[in-house]
N, C-alpha and C positions, 0 to 999 in steps of 0.2 A: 524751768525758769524762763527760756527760751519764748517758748509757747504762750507764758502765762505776759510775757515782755508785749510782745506782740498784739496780744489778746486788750491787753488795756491802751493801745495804742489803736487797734482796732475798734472800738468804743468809741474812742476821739473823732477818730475819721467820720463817725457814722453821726456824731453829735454835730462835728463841723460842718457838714453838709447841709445836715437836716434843718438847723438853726443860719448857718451864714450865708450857704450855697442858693440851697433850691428857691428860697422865697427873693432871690435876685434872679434869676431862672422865670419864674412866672411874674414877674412884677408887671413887663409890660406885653405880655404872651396877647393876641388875640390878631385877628387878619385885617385890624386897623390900624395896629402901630405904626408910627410914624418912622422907627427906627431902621436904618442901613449902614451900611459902610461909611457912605458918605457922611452922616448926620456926625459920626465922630468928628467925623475932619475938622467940620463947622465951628463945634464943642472947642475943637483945639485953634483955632483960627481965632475964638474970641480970648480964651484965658491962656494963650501962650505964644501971639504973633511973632515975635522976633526968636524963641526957642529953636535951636536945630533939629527938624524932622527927621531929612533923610541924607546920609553920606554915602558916596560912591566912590572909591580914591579920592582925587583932590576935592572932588564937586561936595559944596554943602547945601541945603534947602534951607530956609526956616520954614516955619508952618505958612507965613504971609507967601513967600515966594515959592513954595508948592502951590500951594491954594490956588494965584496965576495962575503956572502952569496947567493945571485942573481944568479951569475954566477956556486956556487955551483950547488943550489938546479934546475938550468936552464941540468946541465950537467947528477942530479938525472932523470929529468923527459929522458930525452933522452936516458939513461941508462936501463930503462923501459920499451923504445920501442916504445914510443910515436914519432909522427913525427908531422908535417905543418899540421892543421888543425884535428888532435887528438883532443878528448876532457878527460879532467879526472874533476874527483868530489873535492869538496873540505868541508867537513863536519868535525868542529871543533868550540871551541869557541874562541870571538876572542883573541890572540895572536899575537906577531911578525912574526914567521911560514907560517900567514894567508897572509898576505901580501906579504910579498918574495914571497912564493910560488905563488904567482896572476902576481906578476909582473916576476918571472920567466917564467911564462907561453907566457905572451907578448913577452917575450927577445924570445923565444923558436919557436915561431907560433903557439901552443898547445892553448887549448880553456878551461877556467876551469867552472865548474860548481859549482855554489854557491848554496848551499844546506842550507836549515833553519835547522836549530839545533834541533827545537822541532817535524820536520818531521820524523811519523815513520809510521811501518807497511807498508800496502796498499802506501801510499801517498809516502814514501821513493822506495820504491819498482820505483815506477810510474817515480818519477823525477829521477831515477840512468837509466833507461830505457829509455827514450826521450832524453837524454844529449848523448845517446850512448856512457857513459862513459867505458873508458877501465882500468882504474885505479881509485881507491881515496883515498886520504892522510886524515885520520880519527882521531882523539881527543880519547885515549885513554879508556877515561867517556863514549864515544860514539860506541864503539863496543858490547857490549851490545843488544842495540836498535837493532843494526845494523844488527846483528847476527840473534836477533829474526825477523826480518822483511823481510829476505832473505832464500830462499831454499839454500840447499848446493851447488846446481848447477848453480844459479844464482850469491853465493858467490866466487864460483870456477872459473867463468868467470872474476872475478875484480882483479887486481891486487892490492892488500891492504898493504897500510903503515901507520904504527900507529906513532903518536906523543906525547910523555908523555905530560899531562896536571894533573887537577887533581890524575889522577890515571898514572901505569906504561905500558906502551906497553907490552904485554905477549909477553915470548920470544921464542913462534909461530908464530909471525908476525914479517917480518922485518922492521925495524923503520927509521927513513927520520934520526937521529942522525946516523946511524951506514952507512948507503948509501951515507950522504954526503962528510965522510971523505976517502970514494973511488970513487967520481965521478971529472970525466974530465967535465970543463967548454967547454958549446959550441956556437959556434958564433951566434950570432946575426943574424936571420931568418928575411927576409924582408916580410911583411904584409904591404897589400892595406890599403886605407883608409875605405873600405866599408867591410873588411874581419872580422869575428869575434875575438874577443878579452874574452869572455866569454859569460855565461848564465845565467839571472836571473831569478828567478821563480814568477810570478803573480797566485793567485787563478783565476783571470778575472772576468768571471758572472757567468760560470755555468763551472761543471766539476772539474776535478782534476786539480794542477796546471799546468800552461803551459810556456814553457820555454822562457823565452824573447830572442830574439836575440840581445846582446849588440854587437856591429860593434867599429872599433877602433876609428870613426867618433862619432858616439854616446854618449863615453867614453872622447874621447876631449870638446865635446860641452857641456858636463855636469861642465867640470875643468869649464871651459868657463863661465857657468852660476852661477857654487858656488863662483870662485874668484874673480871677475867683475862685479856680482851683487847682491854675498849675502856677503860673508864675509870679501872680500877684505883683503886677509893674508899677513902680512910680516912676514919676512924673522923671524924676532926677538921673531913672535909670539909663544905659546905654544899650541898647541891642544889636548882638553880634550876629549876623545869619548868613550861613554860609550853603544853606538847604535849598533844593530848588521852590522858586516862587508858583513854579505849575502844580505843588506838592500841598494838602490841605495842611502837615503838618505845620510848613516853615511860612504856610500863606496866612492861613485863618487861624488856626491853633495858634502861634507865635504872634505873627504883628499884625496881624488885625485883631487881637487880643491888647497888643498895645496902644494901638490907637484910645485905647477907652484911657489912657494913661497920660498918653501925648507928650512920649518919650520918643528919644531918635531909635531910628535905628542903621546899623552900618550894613551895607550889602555888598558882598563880595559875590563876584559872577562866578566862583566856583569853588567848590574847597581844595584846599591846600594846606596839608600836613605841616609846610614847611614853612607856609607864613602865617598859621594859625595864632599861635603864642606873640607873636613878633607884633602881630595886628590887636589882638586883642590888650595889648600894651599900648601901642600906640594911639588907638580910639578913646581907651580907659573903656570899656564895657563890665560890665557889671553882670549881664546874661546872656546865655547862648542856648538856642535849640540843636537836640541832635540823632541820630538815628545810629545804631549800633556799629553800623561797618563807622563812622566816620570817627567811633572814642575807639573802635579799634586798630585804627590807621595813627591817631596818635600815641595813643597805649606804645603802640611796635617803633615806632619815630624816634630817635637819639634824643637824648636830655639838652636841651636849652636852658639859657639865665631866665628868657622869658616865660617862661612856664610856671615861674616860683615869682610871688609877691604883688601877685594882679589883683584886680578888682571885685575879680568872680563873683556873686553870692547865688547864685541859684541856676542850673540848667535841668531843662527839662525836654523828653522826647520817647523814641519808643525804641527797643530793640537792643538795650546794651545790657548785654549777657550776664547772666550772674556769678559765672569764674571770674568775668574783668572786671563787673561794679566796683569792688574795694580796693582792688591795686588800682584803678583809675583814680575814683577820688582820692585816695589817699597821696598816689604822686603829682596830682597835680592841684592838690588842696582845694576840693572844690566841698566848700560849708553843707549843699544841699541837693539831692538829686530826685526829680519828681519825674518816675517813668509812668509813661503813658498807654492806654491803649484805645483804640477806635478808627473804625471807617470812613472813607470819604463820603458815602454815601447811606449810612449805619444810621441806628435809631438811637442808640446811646453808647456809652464807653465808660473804661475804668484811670483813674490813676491811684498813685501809691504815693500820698505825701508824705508818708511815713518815714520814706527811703529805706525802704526792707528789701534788701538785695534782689532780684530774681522774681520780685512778684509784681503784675499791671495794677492793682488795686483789689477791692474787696465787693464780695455778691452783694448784690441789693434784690427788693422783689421781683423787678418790673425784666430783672435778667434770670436766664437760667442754663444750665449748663445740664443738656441731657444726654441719654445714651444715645450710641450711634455705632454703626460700622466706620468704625475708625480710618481705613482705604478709600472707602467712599464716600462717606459721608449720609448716606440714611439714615431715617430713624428707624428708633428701634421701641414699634409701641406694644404697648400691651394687651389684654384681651379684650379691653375695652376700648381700643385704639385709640389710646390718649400717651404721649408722651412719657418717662418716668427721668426723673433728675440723677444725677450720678452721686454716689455717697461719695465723703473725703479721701482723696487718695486718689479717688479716678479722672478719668479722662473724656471728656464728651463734647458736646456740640454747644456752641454757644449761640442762642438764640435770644433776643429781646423783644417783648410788648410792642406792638403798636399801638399807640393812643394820641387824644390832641398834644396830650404834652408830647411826647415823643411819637414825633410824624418819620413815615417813611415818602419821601420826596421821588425815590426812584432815578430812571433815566429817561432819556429823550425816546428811547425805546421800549413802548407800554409794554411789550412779551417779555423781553428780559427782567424788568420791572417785575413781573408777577410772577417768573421763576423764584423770586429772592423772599418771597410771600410762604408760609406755612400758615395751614389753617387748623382747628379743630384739634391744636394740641393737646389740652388742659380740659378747655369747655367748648362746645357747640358754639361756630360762629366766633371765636377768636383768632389774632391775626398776629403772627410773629415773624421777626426778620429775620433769616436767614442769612448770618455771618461768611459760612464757610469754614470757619476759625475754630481749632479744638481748644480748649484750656482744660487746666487741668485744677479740680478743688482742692482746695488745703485746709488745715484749722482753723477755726474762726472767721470762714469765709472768706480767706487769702485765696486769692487766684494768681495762675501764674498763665503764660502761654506755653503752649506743647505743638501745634503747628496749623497748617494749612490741608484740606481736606480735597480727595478726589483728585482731579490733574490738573493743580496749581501745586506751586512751590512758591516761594519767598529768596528773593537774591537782593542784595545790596538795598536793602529795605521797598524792593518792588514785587508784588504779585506778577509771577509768569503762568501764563496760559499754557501748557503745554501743546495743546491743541492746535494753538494760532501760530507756536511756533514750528511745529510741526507740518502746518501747512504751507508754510514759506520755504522751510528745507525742502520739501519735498518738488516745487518749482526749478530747483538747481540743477544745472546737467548731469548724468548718471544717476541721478540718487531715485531708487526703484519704491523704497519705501524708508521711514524715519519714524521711530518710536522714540518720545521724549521724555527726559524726566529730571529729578536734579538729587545730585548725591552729597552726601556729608563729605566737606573736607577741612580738614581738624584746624583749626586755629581761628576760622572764619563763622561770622552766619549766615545762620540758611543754610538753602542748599545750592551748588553750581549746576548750570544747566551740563546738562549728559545726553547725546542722542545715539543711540543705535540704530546702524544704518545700512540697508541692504542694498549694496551701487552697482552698476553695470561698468563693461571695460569703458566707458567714455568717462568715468569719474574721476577727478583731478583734484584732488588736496588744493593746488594754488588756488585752481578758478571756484571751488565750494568758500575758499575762505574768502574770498572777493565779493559770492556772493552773501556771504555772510555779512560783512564789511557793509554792504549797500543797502540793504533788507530788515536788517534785526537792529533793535535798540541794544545799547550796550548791555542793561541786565539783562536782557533775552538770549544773545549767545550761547551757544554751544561749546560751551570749555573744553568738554573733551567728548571724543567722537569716540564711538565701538563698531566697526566695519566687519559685520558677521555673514553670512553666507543665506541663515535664516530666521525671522523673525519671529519669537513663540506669540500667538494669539489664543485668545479662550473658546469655547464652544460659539460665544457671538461674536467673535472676529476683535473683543478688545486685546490692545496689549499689553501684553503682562509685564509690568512696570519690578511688581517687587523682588524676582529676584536678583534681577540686575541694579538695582539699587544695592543691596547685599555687596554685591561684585565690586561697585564703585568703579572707579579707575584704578585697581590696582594690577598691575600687567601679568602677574602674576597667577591670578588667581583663574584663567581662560584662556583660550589659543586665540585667541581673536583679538589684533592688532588695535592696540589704544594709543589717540593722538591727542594731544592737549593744543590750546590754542594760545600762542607765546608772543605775543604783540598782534601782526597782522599776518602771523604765518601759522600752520600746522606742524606740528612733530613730534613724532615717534614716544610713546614713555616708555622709558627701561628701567630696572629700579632705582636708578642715581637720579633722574629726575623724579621719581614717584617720592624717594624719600624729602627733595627738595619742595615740594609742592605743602606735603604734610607738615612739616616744620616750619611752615611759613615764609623760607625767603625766597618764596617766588609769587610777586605780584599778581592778582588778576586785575 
């Protein structure tokens, strides 16, 4: 009954699509469209000027009083020296700021680049360097990092505008307040539909991040897919987002999905367990995006009044587990939950409007799920060297069509670009994206996800390179060699990052965490360390990941000393901390 439940629900999904979805999908598809980010804005500037756009604590916009600011902060970048197809950086947390200044960019032709916030060092260096940025408008908190992670001469080259946030702009730096009460608004720059519109950053599979090329095509089709088939916003709605704005999920999937709606939305610079409920009452929100660690940070959070009798109707995002799904909705009474799945840089994606626990949505033609070596990631073709699909139950490679309708856009880097390319899977001359991603098939063309292939992992809803972090560990004093990887640890998703590490006597727990501290994004980390003597490699010198995965951190299970990483320090596991890690009460 289960199956046959499902199966007619299934059917629905496929009719909804095909009738509601796709033909708003290709309405205005061709490399003339007129459409962008910005063209919303416009849309909402005439049928809702005094509406509230955007809230940030006390601060409110209407659409008229964004709109200004737009045309401001449109006249700051051009004031700059930025022209058509410029790129500047955009490193801050989120804010109202964040926004204008994005869709200023669109207004402008200028290209912004989204910069993760916990990127520093090396990695910051790398992503300010590929965006060829010539400017970036930087978060006060964030100069700092910034400073230390740049030579003077690579600093000397940027054109840097600070934004008070937590802390004050030094008034050594000129500040986006004091520039935009002298900038002339400038008109309206015409961009293709295939031209860039910004840049977001993916780890990939191996290497430093590499920069997605977001097109203004890309950027529509995403409104497309958040408004029409995940969240369906009106006009009346509120939007709670608490996800970073450098993230496609909580940027283009979320509200730039609502723009097509021209509903507010509330931005909080950072999630917080503890004022989640509390805010989501006090704005009246109606919808929230979310990613798995973040309903399982409330899931674990003590019962509040505010948690019961709110606005809620509908959240949707990726990554919350199918043990938590039901106890989640069910304590926190949320009507509707629409899990998602897809790449920032991907040809297509699934969702589950159905709200069937544990599954991203349902196969179509244009995707397929084939065999592979499951550690690696190869295919696995036949004697005709053509690819073969996995029967129900298995586990395989998720690859998708490349076509006009679904375009693969790439990155700023044509090679990496063409690693992500499979050819001559099916037929002579056909072209498939390369996900990375295993799913697994179900009944009735239920998919679910099963994990990430070759040496990436998945932590706190980000792709780690194990590679890229490997090669920063490996910079640290003592440390002779580092083999990375990321192990299950029970209550959480994903996996945490784990390195095993073969040091010399100059090696020091404090100064490794320091360097840790300075170097690695917060998902990138090394939770817990294995300080072995010798490192096993294969006949070609890779490292042999899986049985130490097996091993985990449990201290138990090898002579060889495991440290966990407990705020900003290392120390020791023994089993009273191993069993505390597993049970969950101890934060990462």
């Amino acid at each position: 009954m289960q199956n046959l439940y499902w199966k007619f629900h299934g059917i629905f999904e496929d009719i909804y699509y095909y009738v509601t979805a796709l033909p708003r999908f290709i309405l205005y598809w061709g490399e003339k469209s007129p459409l962008n980010l910005y063209t919303f804005v416009k849309w909402n500037i005439k049928k809702y000027p005094n509406e509230n756009a955007f809230l940030f604590k006390e601060e409110v916009l209407t659409w008229k009083q964004a709109s200004d600011k737009i045309d401001n902060y449109s006249g700051v970048i051009r004031s700059l020296g930025l022209n058509k197809g410029d790129s500047f950086a955009l490193l801050m947390d989120n804010r109202i700021e964040y926004l204008l200044l994005l869709l200023a960019a669109v207004k402008s032709g200028t290209i912004a680049a989204l910069i993760n916030t916990t990127v520093r060092g090396e990695g910051l260096r790398h992503v300010l360097n590929v965006a060829n940025a010539k400017a970036i408008f930087i978060g006060a908190s964030h100069l700092d990092k910034f400073n230390s992670s740049l030579t003077d001469e690579e600093r000397g080259n940027l054109i840097i505008v600070g934004i008070d946030d937590q802390e004050q702009v030094p008034s050594a730096i000129q500040d986006l307040t004091s520039l935009e009460k002298n900038s002339i608004p400038c008109d309206e720059v015409t961009t293709t539909f295939k031209e860039a519109c910004m840049y977001m950053y993916t780890s990939g599979t191996t290497g430093l991040p590499k920069a997605a090329l977001i097109t203004n095509e890309r950027a529509v089709r995403m409104t497309y897919f958040g408004q029409f088939l995940g969240f369906n916003f009106k006009q009346s709605d509120v939007l709670y987002n608490t996800l970073p704005l450098y993230h496609a999920t909580g940027l283009l999937y979320c509200w730039a999905a609502s723009l097509r709606a021209g509903n507010a939305i509330v931005i909080k610079e950072k999630f917080s367990a503890s004022d989640f409920w509390s805010d989501i009452q006090k704005y009246e929100a109606t919808i929230f995006p979310y990613v798995g660690e973040l309903c399982r940070y409330l899931l674990n959070s003590k019962e509040v009044p505010e948690e019961k009798g709110h606005k809620i109707r509908r959240i949707s995002g990726n990554g919350l587990r199918p043990d938590i799904w039901e106890k989640f909705q069910e304590r926190f009474q949320i009507p509707e939950i629409r899990e998602i799945y897809g790449a920032t840089e991907g040809v297509t994606g699934f969702i589950n409007r159905a709200g069937r626990p544990g599954m991203i949505g349902r196969h179509r033609s244009a995707d397929k799920i084939v065999k592979c070596d499951l550690e690696s990631g190869e295919l696995i073709r036949n004697k005709e060297g053509r690819c073969e699909k996995v029967n129900v139950g298995e586990t395989g490679l998720y690859i998708s069509e490349i076509s006009k309708l679904a375009s693969f856009d790439g990155y700023l880097d044509s090679q990496a670009s063409q690693k992500k390319i499979l050819t001559d899977c099916f037929k002579d001359g056909d072209r498939y994206f390369n996900s990375g991603d295993l799913l697994t098939l179900h009944e009735n063309n239920w998919l679910s996800f099963a994990d990430r292939v070759g040496d990436t992992f998945r932590w706190k809803g980000e792709n780690v390179s194990t590679m890229e972090v490997a090669a920063i560990i490996n910079k640290a004093e003592g440390v002779l060699d580092a083999n990375v990887y990321g192990v299950q640890v029970d209550n959480t998703e994903g996996r945490a990052g784990m390195a095993q590490m073969n040091v010399s006597e100059s090696f020091n727990l404090t100064s490794f965490a320091d360097h840790v501290e300075k170097n690695l994004n917060g998902f990138q980390k090394p939770y817990f360390l294995r300080l072995s003597k010798e490192i096993q490699t294969t006949g070609t010198f890779k490292h042999q990941k899986e049985d130490l995965k097996k091993l985990g951190f449990d201290p138990s299970k090898s002579q060889d000393p495991v440290y966990f990483l407990s705020g900003n320090k290392y120390e020791e596991v023994n089993e009273e901390l191993y069993k505390r890690i597993q049970s969950g009460n101890v934060r990462f």
